[in-house]
N, C-alpha and C positions, 0 to 999 in steps of 0.2 A: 174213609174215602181219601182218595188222594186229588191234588188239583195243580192246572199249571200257574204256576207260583204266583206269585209273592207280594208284596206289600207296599201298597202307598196308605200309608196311613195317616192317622189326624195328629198334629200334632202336639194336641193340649196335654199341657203336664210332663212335658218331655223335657229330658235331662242331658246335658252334656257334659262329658269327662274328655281333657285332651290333654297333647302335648306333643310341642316341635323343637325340634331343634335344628339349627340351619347354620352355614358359612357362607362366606362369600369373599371372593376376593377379587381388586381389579386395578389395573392400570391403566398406562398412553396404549396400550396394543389387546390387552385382552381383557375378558369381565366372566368370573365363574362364579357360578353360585350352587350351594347342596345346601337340599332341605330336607327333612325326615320328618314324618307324622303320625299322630297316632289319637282316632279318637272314637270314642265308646259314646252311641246315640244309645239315650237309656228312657226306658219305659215310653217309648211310642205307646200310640193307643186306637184300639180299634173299638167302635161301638154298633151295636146293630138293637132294634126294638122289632115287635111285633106284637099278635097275641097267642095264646095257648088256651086251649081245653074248649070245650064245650061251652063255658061261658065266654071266651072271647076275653079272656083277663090279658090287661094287656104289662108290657115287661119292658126291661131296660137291662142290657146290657153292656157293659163297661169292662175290656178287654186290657190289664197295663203290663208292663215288663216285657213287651217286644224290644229288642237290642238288635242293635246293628253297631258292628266292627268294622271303622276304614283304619288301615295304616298304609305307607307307601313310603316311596324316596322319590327325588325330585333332582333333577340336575340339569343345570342350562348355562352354558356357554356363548361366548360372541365373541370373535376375535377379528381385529385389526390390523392385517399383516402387512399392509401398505396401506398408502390414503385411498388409494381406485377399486381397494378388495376389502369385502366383510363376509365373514363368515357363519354363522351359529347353529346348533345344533342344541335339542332338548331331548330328555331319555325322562319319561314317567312312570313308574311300577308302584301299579296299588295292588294290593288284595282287600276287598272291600265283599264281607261275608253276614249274613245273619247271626246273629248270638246267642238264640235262645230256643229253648225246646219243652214243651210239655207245659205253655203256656196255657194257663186256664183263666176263663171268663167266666162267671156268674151271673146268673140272671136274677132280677130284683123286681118288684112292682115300685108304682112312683112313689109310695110313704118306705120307699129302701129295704123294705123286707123282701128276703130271701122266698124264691118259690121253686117250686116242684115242678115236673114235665107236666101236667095236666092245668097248671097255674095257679093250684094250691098254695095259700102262705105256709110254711112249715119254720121249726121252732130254729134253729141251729142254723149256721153259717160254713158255707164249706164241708155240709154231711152229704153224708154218700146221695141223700135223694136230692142233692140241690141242683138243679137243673145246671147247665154247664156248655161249652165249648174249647176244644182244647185245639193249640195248632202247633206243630213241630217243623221249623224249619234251622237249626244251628248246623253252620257250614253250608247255608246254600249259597250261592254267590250272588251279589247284587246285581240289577240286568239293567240294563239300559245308557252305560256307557264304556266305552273299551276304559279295562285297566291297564293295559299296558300302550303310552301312546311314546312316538317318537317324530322327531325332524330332524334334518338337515336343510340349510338354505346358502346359499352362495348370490350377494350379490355384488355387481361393476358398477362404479361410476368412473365412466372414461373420462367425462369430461364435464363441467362446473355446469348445473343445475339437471343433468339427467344420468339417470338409473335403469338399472336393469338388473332382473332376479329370475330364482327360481327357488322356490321347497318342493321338498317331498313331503308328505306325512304316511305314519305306518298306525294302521290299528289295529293293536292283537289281545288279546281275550276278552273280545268284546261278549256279552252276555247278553243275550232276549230279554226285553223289557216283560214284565209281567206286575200286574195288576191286584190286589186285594185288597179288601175292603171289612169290613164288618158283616154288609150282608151277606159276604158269600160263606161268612161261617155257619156253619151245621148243628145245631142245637145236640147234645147228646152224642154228638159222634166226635173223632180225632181225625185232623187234619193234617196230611204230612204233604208239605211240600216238595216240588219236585226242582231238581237240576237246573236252571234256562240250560235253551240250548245255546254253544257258543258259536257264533257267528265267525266264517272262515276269515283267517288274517287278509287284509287290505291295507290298501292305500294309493294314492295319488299325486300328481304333479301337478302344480301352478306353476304358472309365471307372471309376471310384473313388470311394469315400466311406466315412469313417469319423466316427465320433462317440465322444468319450471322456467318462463320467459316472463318478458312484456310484452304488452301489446298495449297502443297509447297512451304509454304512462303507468298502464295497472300492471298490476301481476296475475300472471295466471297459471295454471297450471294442467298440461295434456297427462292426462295416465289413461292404463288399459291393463285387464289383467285377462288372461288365458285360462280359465280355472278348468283341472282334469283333462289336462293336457293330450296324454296318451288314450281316454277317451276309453276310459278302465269302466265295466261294469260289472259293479259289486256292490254285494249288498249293505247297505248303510246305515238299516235299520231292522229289528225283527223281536216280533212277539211271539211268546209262548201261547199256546191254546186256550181259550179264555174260560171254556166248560170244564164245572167239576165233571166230572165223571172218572169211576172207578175203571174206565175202560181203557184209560189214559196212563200207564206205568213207566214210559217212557218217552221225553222230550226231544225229537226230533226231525229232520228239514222237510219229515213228510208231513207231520200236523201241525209247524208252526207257519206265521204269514209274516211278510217281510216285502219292502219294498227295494228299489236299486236306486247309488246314484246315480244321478244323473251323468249323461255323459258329457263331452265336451261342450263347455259354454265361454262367451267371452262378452267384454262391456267395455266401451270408452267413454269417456269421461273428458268436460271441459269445464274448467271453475275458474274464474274471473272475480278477484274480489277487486270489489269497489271501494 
């Protein structure tokens, strides 16, 4: 059987392997920094119980060696090309994939013996009649946040205590969130996970502005931001189809669900500390 994807799993007993390496460098006028990473989530675990056979024997099953691969590069910038101008800009590239294929679960009763499809104890560990669940997903991609994100921001301060901005952000290979669990594994069958769907490139414009004064002695401070400026509607979030079924071979904008953002919103703001 096939199903729309993938995995949030538990996390007991899970392993991590990493490694970064980064620079940075910075001055009176600019600030860079590169980062590179790279880490291997080892033996996630998924578990699901129930009972089998005609007597109702009940089972425990304990799924480990699910992997997940993120690596990425990181780059961000800020520069100070006068006192009245800032600029910065960030670029994110992950590839963030499942790692593991032909994962098998076994099923046990509660004194840890191995049982058979009908909930038979049987003698051997790992034999062909040991009741089982297997799931295949290496090289699926992770869903639920864009790997590639980027900005640009430019702001003014004309004049001593107010601001004035705007970014952009871009989000591109963003991936459908998708869901698994233990119970939705299939006793006796193979489970191959599917694609998320990717979510069309977006993004949007904010703006910003603040002004810092007194007012009888305190300080206070007027800001307001413009969020989704151009009042872009696109989609911000999206699931894959949550039903296994065999009838499902392919992930796409007809059978997944997804909401939009929102469009143009804005909020002012007045903070007086005392």
């Amino acid at each position: 059987a096939s199903t729309s994807n993938a995995i949030n799993t538990e996390a007991k007993n899970e392993k991590v392997a990493s490694a970064e390496i980064g620079y940075g460098f910075h001055n009176e006028y600019v600030n860079v920094a590169v980062n590179g990473y790279f880490t291997e989530w080892m033996d996630k675990t998924m578990t699901k119980s129930g009972t089998l056979g005609d007597n109702q024997k009940e089972f425990f099953m304990n799924m480990t060696g699910v992997n997940a691969r993120h690596m990425g590069l990181e780059f961000e910038v800020k520069a100070r090309p006068t006192k009245w101008l800032e600029v910065s800009a960030m670029l994110s590239l992950g590839d963030w994939k499942w790692d593991s294929d032909s994962v098998v679960g076994y099923i046990y009763d509660g004194l840890g013996q191995p049982l058979d499809k009908e909930g038979n104890v049987i003698p051997e560990i790992a034999s062909d009649d040991h009741y089982k669940a297997i799931i295949n997903m290496k090289g699926i991609h992770v869903g639920g946040s864009a790997q590639t994100t980027a900005n640009l921001g430019v702001t003014f301060k004309p004049f001593k205590g107010f601001r004035i901005g705007a970014e952009y952000t871009l989000y591109d290979r963003n991936y459908a969130y998708y869901s698994l669990s233990g119970s939705n594994l299939s006793l006796g069958k193979e489970m191959n996970l599917l694609e998320p769907w990717r979510i069309p490139t977006a993004g949007q414009l904010d703006m910003r502005a603040s002004y810092h004064f007194q007012i009888g002695g305190l300080n206070a401070t007027l800001s307001g931001n413009i969020n989704n400026l151009l009042n872009q509607f696109y989609i911000e979030k999206a699931w894959n189809p949550s039903t296994v079924s065999e009838n499902i071979t392919e992930v796409n904008a007809d059978n997944v669900y997804f909401y939009f953002a929102k469009g143009l919103t804005y909020n002012i703001r007045l903070k007086i500390n005392f």
